[in-house]
VOVO-525362 format. One record per residue: residue number from 1; residue in one letter; x, y, z of N, C-alpha, C in turn. Coordinates in nm, 2 decimals, m for minus. Layout:
! VOVO-525362
+-----+------+--------+--------+--------+--------+--------+--------+--------+--------+--------+
|  nr | rest |   n_xx |   n_yy |   n_zz |  ca_xx |  ca_yy |  ca_zz |   c_xx |   c_yy |   c_zz |
+-----+------+--------+--------+--------+--------+--------+--------+--------+--------+--------+
| NUM |    A |      X |      Y |      Z |      X |      Y |      Z |      X |      Y |      Z |
...
+-----+------+--------+--------+--------+--------+--------+--------+--------+--------+--------+
! end
This chain:
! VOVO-525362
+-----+------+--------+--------+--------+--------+--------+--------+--------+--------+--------+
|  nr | rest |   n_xx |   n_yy |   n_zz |  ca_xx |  ca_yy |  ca_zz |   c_xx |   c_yy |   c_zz |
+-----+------+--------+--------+--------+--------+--------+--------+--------+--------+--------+
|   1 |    X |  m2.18 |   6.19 |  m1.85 |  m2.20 |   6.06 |  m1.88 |  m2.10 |   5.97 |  m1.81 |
|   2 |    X |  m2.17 |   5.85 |  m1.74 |  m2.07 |   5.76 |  m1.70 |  m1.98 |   5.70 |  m1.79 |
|   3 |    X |  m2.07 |   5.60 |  m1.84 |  m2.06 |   5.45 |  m1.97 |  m2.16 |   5.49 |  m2.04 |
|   4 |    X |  m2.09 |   5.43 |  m2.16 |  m2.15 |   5.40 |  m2.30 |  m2.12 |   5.29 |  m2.37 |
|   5 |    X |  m2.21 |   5.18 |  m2.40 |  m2.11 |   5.05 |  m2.45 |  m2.26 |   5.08 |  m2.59 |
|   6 |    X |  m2.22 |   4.91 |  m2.64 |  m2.36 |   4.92 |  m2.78 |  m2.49 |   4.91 |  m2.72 |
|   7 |    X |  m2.52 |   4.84 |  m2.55 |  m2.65 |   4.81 |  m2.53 |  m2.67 |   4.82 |  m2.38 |
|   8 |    X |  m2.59 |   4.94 |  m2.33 |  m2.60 |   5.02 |  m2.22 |  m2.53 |   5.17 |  m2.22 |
|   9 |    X |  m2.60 |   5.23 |  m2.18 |  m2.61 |   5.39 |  m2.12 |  m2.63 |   5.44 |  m1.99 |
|  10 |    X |  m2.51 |   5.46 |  m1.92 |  m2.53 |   5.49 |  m1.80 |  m2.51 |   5.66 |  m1.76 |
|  11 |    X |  m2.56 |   5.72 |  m1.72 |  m2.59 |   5.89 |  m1.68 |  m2.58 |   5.92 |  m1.60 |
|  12 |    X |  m2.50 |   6.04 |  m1.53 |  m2.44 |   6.09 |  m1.43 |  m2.52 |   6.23 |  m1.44 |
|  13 |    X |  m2.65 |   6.29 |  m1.34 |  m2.73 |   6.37 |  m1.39 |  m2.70 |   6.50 |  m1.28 |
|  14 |    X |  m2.67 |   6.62 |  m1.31 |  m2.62 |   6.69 |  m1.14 |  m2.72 |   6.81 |  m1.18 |
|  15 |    X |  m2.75 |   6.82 |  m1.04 |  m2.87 |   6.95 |  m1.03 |  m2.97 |   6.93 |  m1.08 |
|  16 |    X |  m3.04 |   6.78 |  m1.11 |  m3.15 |   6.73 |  m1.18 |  m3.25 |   6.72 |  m1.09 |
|  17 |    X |  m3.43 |   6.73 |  m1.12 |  m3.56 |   6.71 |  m1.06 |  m3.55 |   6.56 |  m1.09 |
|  18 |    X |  m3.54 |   6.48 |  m0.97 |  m3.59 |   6.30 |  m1.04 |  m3.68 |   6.33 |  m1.05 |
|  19 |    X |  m3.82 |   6.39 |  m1.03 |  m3.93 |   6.34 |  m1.07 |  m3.94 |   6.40 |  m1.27 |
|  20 |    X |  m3.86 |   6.48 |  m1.29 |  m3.85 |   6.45 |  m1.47 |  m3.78 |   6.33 |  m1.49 |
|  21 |    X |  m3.70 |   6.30 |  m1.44 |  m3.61 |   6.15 |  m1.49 |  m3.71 |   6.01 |  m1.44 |
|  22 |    X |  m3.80 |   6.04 |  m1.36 |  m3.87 |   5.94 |  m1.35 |  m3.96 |   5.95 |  m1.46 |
|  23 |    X |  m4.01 |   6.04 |  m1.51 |  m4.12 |   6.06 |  m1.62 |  m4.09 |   6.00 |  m1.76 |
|  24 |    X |  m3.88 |   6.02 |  m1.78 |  m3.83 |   6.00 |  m1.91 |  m3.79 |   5.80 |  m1.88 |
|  25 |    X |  m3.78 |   5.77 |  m1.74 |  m3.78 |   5.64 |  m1.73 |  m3.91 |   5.59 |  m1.75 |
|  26 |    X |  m4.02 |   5.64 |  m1.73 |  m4.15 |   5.61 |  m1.74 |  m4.17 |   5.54 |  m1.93 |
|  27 |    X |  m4.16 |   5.66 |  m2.00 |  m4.17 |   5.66 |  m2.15 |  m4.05 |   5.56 |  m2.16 |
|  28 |    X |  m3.95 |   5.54 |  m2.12 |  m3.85 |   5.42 |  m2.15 |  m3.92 |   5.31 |  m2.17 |
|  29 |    X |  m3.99 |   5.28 |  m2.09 |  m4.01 |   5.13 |  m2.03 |  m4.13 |   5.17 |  m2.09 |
|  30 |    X |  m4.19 |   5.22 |  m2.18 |  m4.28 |   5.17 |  m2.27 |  m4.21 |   5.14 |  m2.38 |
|  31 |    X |  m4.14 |   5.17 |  m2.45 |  m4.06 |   5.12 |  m2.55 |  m3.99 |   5.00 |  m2.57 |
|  32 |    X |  m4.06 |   4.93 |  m2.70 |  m4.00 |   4.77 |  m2.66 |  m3.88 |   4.73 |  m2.68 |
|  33 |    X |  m3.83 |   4.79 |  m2.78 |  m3.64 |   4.77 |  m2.73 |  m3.58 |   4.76 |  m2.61 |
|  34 |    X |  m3.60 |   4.87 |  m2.55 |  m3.56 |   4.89 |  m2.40 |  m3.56 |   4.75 |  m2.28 |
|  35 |    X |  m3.44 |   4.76 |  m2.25 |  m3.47 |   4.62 |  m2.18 |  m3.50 |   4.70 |  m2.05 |
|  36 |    X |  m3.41 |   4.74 |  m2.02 |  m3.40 |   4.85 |  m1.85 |  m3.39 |   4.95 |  m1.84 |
|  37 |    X |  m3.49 |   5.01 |  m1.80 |  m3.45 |   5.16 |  m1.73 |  m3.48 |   5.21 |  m1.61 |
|  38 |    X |  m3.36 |   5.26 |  m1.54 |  m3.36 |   5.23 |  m1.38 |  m3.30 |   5.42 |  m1.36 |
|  39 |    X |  m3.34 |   5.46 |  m1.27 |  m3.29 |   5.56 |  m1.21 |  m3.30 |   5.60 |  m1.03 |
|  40 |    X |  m3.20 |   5.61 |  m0.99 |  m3.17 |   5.61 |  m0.86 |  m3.13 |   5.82 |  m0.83 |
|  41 |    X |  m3.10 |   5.84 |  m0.67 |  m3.03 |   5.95 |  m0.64 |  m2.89 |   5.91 |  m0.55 |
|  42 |    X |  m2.79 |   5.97 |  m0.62 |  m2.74 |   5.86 |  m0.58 |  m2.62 |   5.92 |  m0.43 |
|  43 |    X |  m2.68 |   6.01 |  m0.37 |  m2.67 |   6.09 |  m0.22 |  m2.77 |   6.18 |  m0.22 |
|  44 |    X |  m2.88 |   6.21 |  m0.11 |  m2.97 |   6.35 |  m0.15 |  m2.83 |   6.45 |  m0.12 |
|  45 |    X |  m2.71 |   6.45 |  m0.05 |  m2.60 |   6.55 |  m0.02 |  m2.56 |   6.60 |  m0.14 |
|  46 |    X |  m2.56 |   6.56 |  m0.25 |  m2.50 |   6.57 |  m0.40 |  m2.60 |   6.62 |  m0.46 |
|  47 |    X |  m2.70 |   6.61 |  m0.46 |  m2.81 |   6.66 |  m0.55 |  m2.75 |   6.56 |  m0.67 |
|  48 |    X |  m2.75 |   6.46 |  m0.64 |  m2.67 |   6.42 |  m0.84 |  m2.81 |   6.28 |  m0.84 |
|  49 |    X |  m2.82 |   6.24 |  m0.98 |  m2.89 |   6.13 |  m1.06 |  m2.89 |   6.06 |  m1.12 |
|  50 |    X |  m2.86 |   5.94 |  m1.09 |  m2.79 |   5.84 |  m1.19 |  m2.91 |   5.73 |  m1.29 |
|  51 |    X |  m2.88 |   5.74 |  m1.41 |  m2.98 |   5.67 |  m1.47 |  m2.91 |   5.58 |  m1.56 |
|  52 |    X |  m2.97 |   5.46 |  m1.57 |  m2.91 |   5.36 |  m1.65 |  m3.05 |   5.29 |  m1.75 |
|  53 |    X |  m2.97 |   5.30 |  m1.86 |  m3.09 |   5.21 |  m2.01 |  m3.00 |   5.08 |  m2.03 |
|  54 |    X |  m3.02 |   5.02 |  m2.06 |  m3.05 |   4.90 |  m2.16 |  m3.16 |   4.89 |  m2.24 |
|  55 |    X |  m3.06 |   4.83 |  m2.38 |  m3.14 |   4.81 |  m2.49 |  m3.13 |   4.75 |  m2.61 |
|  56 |    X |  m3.19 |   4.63 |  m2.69 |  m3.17 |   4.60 |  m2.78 |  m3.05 |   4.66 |  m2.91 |
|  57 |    X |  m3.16 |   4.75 |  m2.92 |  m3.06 |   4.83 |  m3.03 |  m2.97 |   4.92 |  m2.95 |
|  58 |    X |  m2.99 |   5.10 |  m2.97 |  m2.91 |   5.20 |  m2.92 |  m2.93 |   5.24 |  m2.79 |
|  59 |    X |  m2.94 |   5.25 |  m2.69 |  m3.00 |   5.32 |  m2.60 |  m3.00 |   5.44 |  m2.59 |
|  60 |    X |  m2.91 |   5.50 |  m2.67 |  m2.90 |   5.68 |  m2.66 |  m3.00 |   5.74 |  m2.77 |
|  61 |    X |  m3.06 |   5.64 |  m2.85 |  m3.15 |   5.66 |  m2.96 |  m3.31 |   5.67 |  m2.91 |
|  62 |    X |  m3.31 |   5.54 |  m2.77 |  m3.43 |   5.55 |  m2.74 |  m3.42 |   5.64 |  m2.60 |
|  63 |    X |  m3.34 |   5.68 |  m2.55 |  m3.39 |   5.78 |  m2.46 |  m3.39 |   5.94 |  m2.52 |
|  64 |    X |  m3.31 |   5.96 |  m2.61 |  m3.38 |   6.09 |  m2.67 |  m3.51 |   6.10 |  m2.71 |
|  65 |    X |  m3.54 |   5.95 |  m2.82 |  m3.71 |   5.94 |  m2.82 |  m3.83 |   5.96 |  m2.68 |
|  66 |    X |  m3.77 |   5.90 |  m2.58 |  m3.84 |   5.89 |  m2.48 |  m3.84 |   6.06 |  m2.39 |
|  67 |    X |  m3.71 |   6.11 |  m2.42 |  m3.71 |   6.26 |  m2.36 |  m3.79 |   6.34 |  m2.41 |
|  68 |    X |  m3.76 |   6.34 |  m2.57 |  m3.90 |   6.42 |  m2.64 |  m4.01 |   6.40 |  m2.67 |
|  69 |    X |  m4.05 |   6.26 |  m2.58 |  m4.18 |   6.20 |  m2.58 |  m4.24 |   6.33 |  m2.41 |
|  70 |    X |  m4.12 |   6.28 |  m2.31 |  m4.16 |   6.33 |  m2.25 |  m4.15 |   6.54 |  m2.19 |
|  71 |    X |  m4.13 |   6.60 |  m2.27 |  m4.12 |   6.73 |  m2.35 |  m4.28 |   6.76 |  m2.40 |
|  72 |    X |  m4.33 |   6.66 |  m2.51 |  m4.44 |   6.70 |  m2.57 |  m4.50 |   6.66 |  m2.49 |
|  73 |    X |  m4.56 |   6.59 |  m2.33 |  m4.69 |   6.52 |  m2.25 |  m4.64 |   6.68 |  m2.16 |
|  74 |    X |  m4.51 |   6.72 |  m2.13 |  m4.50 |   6.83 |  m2.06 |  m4.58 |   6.93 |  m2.13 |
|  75 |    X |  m4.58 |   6.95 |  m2.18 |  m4.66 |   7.07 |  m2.31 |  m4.83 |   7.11 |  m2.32 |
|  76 |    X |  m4.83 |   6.93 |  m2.33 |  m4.97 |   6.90 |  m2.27 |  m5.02 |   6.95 |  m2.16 |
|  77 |    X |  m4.98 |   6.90 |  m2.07 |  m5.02 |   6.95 |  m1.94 |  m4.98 |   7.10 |  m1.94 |
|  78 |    X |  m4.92 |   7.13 |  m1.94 |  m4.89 |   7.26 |  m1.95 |  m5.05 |   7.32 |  m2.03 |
|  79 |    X |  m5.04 |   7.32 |  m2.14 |  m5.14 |   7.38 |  m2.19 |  m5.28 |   7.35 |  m2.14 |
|  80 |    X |  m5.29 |   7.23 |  m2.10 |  m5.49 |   7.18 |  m1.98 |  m5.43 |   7.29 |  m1.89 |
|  81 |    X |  m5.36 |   7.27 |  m1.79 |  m5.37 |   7.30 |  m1.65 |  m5.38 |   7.48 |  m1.67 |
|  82 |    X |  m5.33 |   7.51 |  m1.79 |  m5.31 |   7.71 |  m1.82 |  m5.45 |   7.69 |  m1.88 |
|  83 |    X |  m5.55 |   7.67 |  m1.92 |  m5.68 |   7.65 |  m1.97 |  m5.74 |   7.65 |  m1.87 |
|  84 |    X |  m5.75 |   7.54 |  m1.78 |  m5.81 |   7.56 |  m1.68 |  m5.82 |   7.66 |  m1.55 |
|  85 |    X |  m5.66 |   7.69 |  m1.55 |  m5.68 |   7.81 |  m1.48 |  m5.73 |   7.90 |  m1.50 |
|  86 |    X |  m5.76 |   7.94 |  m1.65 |  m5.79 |   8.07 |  m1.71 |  m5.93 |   8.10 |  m1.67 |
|  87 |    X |  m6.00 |   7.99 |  m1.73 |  m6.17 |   7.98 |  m1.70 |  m6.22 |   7.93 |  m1.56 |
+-----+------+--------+--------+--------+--------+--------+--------+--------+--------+--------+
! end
């Protein structure tokens, strides 16, 4: 973790897939508390991922919401795409 204040969260992400952090920014930014959610790479040389929330209330409250939002749509697909393969 970078920063934490009452109505920002900033993340320092190493050895991370952006396209999962884009998925959990995705589910962010449906959430109406959420003011901002931004995520950058912040060297492809680093492999590292930097993500930043804003938010009304907690931001560390709605991005765990939003992480295990996005966990359960992974599950989902997971389970169509092993279906479809099968048959």
């Amino acid at each position: 973790m970078i920063t934490s204040g009452p109505g920002e969260l900033s993340l320092s992400v190493k050895e991370a897939d952006i396209g999962i952090l884009y998925i959990i920014q995705h589910e962010l930014l449906g959430d109406e508390s959420v003011d901002f959610a931004g995520v950058i790479i912040k060297h492809p040389l680093t492999n590292e991922c930097w993500m930043r929330v804003s938010s009304g209330s907690k931001p560390a409250d709605a991005l765990k919401k939003s992480t295990e939002s996005a966990i359960r749509m992974a599950d989902e697909f997971r389970s169509l795409f092993g279906e479809k393969m099968k048959g």
